[in-house]
C-alpha positions as CSV (number, residue, x, y, z in Angstrom):
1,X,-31.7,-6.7,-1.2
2,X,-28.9,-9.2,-0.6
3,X,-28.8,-10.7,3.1
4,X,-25.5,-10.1,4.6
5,X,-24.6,-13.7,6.2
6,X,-24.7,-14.3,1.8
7,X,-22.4,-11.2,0.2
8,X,-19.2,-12.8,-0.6
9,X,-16.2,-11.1,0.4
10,X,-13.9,-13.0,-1.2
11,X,-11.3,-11.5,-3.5
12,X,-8.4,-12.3,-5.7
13,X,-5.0,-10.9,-5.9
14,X,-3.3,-12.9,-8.1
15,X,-2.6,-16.4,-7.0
16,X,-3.7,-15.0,-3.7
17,X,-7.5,-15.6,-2.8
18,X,-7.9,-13.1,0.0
19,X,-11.0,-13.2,2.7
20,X,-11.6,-10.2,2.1
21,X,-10.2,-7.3,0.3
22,X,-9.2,-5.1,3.7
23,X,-5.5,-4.9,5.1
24,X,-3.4,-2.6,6.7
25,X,-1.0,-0.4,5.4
26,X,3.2,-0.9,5.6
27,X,4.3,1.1,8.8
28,X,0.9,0.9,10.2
29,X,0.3,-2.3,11.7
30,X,2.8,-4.6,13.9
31,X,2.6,-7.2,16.6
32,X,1.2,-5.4,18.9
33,X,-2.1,-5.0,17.7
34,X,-2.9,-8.5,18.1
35,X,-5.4,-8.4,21.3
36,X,-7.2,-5.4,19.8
37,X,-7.8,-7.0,16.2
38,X,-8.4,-10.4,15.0
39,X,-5.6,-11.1,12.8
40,X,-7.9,-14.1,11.4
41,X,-10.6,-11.2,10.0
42,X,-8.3,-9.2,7.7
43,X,-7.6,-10.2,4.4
44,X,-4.1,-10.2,4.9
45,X,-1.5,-8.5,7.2
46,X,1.2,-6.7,5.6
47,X,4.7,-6.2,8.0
48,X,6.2,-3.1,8.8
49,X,9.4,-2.4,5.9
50,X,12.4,-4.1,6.4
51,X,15.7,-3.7,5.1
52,X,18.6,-6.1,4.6
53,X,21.1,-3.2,6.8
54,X,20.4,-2.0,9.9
55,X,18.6,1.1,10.5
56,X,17.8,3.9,12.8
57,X,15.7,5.9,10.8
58,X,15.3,10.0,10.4
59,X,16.2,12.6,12.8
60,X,13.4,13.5,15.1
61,X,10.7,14.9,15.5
62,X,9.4,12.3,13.1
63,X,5.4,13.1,12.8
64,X,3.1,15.5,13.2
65,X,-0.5,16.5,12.1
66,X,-1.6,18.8,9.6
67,X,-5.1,19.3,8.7
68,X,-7.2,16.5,7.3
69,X,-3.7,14.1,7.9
70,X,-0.5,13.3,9.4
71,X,3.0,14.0,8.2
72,X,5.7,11.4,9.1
73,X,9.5,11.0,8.3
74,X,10.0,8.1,10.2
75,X,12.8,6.9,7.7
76,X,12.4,3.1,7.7
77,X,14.3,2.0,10.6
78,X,14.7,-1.3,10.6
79,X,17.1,-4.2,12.8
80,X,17.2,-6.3,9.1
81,X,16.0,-9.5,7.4
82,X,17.9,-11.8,9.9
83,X,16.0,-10.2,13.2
84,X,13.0,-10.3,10.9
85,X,13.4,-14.2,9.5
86,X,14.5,-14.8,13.7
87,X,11.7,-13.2,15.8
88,X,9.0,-11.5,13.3
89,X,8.1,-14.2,11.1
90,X,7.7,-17.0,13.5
91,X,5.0,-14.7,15.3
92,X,2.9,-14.5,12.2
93,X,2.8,-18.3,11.6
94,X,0.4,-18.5,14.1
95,X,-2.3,-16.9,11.9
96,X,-3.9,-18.6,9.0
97,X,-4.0,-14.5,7.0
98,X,-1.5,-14.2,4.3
99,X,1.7,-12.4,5.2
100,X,3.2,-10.1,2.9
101,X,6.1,-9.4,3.7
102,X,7.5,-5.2,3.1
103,X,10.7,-4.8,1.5
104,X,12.8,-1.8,0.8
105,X,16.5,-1.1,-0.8
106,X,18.8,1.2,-1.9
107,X,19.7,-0.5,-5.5
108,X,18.2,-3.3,-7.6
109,X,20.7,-5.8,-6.6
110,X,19.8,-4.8,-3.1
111,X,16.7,-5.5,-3.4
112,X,16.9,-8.6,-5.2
113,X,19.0,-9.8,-2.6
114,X,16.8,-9.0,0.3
115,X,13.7,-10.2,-1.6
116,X,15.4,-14.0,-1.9
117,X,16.5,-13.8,1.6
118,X,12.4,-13.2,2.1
119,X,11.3,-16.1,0.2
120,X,10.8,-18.2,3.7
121,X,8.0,-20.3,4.7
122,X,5.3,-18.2,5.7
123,X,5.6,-15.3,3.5
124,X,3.0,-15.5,1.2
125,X,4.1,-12.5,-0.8
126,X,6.4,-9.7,-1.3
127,X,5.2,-5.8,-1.5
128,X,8.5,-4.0,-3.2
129,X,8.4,-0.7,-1.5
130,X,10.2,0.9,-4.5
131,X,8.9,4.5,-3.4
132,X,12.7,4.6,-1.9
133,X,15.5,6.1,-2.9
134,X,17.9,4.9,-5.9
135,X,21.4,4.9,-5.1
136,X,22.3,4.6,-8.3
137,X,19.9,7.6,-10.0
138,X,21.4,10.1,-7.7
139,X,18.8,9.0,-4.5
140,X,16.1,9.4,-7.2
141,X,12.8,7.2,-6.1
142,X,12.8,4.1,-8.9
143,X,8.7,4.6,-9.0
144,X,10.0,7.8,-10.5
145,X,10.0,7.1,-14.3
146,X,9.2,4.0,-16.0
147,X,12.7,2.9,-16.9
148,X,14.1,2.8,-13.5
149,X,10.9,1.0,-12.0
150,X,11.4,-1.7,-15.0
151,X,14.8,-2.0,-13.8
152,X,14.3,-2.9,-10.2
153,X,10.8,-4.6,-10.5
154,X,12.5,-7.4,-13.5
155,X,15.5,-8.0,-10.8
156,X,13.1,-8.6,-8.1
157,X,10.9,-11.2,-10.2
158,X,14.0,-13.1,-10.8
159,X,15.2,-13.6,-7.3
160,X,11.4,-14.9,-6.1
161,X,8.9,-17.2,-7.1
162,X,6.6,-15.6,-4.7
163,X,4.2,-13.0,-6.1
164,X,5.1,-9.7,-5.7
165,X,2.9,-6.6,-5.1
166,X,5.2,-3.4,-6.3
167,X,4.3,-0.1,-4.0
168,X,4.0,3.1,-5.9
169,X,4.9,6.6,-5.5
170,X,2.1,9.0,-5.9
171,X,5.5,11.7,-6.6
172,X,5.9,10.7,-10.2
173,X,4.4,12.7,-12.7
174,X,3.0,10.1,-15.2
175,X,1.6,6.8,-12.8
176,X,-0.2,4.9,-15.6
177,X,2.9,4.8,-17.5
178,X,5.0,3.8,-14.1
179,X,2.0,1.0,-13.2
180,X,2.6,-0.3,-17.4
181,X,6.0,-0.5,-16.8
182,X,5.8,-2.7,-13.3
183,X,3.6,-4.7,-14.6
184,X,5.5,-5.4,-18.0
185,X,8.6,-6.3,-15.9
186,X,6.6,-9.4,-13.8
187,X,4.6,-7.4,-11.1
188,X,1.6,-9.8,-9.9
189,X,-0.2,-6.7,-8.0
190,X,0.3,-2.8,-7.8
191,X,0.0,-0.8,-4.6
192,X,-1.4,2.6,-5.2
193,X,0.0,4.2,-3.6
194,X,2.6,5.5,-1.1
195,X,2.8,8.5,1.0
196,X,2.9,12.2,-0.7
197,X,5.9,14.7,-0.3
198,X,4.9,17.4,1.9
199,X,6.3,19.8,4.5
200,X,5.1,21.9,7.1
201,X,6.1,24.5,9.4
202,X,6.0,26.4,13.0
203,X,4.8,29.6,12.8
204,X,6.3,30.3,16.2
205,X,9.2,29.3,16.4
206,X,9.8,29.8,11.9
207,X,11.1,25.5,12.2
208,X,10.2,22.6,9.9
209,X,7.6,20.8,12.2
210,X,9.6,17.2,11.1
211,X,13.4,16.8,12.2
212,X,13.9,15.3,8.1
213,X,12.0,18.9,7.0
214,X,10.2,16.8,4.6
215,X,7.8,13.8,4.9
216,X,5.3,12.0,3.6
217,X,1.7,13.1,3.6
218,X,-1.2,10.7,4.4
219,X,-4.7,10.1,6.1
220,X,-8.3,12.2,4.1
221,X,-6.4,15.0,2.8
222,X,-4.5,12.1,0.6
223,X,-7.6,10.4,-0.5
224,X,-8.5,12.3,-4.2
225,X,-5.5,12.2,-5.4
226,X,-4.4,9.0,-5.0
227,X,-8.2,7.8,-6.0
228,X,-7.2,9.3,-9.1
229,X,-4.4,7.2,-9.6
230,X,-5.9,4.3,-8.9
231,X,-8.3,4.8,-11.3
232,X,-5.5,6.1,-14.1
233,X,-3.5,2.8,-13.3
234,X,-6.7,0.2,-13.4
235,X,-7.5,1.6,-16.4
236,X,-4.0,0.4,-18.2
237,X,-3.3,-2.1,-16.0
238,X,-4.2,-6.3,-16.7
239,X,-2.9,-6.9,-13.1
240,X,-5.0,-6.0,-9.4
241,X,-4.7,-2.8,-8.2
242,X,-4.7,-2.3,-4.4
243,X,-5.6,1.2,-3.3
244,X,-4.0,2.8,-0.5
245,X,-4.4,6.3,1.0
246,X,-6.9,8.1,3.6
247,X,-9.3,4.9,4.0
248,X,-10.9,5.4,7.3
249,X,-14.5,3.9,6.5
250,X,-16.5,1.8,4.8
251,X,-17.2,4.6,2.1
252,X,-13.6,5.0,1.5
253,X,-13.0,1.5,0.6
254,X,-16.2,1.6,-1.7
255,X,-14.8,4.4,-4.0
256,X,-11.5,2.8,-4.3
257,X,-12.9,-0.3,-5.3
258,X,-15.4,1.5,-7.5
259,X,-12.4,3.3,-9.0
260,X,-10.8,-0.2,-10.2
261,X,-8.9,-1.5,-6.4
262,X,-9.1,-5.0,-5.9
263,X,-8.3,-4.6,-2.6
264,X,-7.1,-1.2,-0.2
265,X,-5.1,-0.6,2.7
266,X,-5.7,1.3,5.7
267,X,-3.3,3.0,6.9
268,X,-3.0,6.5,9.0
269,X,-6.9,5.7,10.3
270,X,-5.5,2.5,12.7
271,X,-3.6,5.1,14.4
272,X,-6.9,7.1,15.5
273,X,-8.9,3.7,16.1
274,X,-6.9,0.6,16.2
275,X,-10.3,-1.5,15.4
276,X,-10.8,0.8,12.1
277,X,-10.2,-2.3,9.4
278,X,-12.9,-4.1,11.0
279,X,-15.4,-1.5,10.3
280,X,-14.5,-1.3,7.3
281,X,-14.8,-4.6,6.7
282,X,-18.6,-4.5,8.5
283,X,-19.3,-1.7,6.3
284,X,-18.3,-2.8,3.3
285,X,-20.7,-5.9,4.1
286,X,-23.5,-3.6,4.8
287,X,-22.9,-1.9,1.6
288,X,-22.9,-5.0,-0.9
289,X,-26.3,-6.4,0.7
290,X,-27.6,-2.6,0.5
291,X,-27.3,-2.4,-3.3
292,X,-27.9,-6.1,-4.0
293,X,-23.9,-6.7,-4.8
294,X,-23.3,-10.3,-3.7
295,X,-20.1,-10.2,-4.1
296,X,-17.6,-7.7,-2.8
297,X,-15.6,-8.3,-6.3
298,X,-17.8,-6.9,-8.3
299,X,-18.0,-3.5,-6.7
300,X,-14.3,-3.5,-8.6
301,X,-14.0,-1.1,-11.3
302,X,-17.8,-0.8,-11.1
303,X,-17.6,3.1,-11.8
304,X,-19.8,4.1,-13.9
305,X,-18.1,6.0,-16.7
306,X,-18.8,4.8,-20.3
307,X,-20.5,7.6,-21.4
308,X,-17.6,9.7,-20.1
309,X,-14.0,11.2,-21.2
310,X,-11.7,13.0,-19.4
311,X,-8.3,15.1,-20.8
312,X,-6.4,14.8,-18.1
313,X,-4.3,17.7,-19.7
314,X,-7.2,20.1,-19.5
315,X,-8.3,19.0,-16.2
316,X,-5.0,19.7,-14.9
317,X,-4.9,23.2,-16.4
């Protein structure tokens, strides 16, 4: 048994060399949460989308819980990169964590625009949140195909020397070949993955429960599927692969990582417990010295599967 003052938590994303492989989820974590949680534990903090245009986001109501997760369509409002570069970034120059800095856009000159704007002191990287619509494919997602993510992830390499993690959509039918396609274009990290399309509605009063009809699914019921994907996208990816979706615990981090995640994301679980990254941080801990792992690293991609295969056609049928 390893002791726990010795496991390593260390990991690497990139150029990056993070603490520790924990950090919140885009849209989940803000300002705010500074006198609950110790910035200077996570591995790195990860800002709330912005936008180059204002924004007020979706109609309400704008979340609501369905069973085993929540359902939001908040809609990304945002009051823009100046307001951000003004009042947010200053803030989180005060902490020695990486910042990366969560970017969104309607086109791939909009985003390479807003990601240059971003490349400020203090920004350590940029996540592309290219989950969003296209203008210019009909309001088609770019994480869509492989074409249209090649497009708008080799735009956004040019306009930044920082590295930049590209956020998937779990909504495509084909991830690997999306997560090739990223990475071919100059992605230094993949974010597996964003929220899943979903709807729900009153059987009272016959109404979609969110004002947007749609939204985007997240918290456990989440977790499987995008565990999946993250292992479909290590497997043909050279890059880090950050897992994101229904981590509450200590567990839920381990199976990412086991799947091939460098790193994970909490997101929908900080909203129930505010302190729930630092748990799973602890846990994590816990678990290494437990199974004699003294280093959190190597619990990436640690699966064991070699005597396995899996059609994925088949499964699916």
């Amino acid at each position: 048994m390893v002791d726990r003052g010795s496991v390593d938590t260390r990991v690497r994303i990139g150029d990056l060399v993070l603490r520790n492989p924990v950090m919140p989820a885009s849209g989940t974590f803000a300002e705010g949460l500074a006198p609950v949680v110790p910035f200077e534990r996570l591995g790195a903090l990860v800002t709330k989308t912005v936008t180059a245009e204002l924004r007020g986001g979706n109609p309400t109501p704008r979340v609501c819980e369905v069973g085993q997760g929540m359902l939001n369509s908040i809609g990304i409002p945002s009051k823009g990169i100046d307001d951000f570069l003004e009042h947010t970034l200053p803030f989180y120059r005060g902490f020695a964590t990486p910042l990366v800095a969560s970017v969104s856009a309607p086109s791939g000159d909009a985003f390479a625009e807003a990601v240059a704007r971003l490349d400020a002191p203090g920004v350590a990287a940029i996540e592309a949140n290219i989950s969003c619509p296209n203008i210019e494919e009909d309001g088609k997602a770019f994480a869509m195909d492989p074409r249209s993510t090649a497009q708008v992830v080799a735009k956004i390499r040019r306009a930044t020397k920082l590295p930049v993690w590209v956020k998937l959509s779990p909504n495509t039918g084909d991830v690997a070949s999306v997560a090739r396609a990223a990475e071919d274009a100059g992605a230094d990290a993949l974010v597996v993955a964003n929220t899943i399309l979903a709807m729900s509605i009153d059987i009272e009063t016959f109404r979609p429960r969110l004002g947007n009809v749609m939204g985007g699914l997240s918290g456990p019921a989440v977790k499987p599927i995008v565990v999946r994907m993250v292992y479909q996208c290590a497997r043909v990816a050279r890059i880090p692969v950050i897992g994101c979706g229904g981590i509450s615990t200590a567990a839920d981090a381990v199976e990412y990582m086991l799947a091939g995640a460098s790193a994970v994301q909490v997101g929908t679980a900080t909203f129930v417990r505010p302190t729930a990254m630092l748990t799973v941080i602890d846990g994590l801990i816990q678990f290494c010295a437990r199974k004699g792992f003294a280093r959190v690293a190597d619990l990436t991609g640690a699966v064991h599967d070699a005597d396995m295969t899996v059609d994925t056609v088949e499964v699916a049928s």
